[in-house]
C-alpha positions as semicolon CSV with decimal commas, in nm:
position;residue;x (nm);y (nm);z (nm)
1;X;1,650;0,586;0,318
2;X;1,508;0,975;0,395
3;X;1,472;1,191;0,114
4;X;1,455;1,539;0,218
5;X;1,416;1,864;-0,071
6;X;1,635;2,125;0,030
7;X;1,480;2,341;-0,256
8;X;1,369;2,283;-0,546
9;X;1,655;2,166;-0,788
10;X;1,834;2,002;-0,440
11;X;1,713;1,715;-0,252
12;X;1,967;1,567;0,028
13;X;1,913;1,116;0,078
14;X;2,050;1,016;0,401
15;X;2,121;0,606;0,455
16;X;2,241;0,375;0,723
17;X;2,612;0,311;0,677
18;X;2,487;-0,084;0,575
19;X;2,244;0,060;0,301
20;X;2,497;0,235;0,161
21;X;2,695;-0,071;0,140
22;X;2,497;-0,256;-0,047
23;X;2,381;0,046;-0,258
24;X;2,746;0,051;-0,358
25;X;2,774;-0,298;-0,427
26;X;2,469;-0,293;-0,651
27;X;2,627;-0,035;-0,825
28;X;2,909;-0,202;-0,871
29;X;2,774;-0,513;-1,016
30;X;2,565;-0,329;-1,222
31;X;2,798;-0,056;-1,395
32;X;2,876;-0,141;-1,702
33;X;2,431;-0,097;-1,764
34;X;2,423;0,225;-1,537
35;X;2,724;0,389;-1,740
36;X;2,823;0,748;-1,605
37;X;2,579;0,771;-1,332
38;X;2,700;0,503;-1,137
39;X;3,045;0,566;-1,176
40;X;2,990;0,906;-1,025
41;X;2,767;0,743;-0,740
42;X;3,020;0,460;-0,655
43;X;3,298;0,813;-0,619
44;X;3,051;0,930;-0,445
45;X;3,014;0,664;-0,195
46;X;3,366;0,547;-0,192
47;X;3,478;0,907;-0,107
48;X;3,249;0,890;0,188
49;X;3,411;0,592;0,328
50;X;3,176;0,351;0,212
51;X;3,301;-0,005;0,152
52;X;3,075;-0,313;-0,028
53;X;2,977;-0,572;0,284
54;X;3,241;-0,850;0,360
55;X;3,197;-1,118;0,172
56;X;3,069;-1,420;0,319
57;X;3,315;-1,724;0,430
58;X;3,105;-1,966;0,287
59;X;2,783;-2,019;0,095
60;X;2,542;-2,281;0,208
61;X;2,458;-2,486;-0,058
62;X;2,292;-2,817;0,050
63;X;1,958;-2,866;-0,112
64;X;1,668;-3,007;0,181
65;X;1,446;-3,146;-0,077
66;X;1,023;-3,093;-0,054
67;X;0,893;-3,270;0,241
């Protein structure tokens, strides 16, 4: 993540497309605690084309035990 002030009310954040992604999922999971703010953040994201990560098939579960 870059954070770059513009001036000094604006600041512009640039992220990798995969940040983003799991910015937005964060978000997501956390809204209902964020309220407003992250509803206009997930638009945000969303309207750029950003999409949570896939996800995964399966979750490995087996438990290896201390050695």
């Amino acid at each position: 993540m870059n954070i770059s002030a513009l001036d000094k009310q604006t600041a512009q954040i640039s992220v990798l497309p995969t940040e983003a992604a799991h910015l937005l999922e964060g978000l997501e999971a956390m809204r209902d605690e964020l309220g407003e703010i992250a509803d206009e953040l997930i638009s945000l994201l969303r309207g750029s084309g950003i999409e949570p990560p896939p996800k995964p098939d399966h979750v490995r579960t087996e438990y290896a035990g201390p050695e």
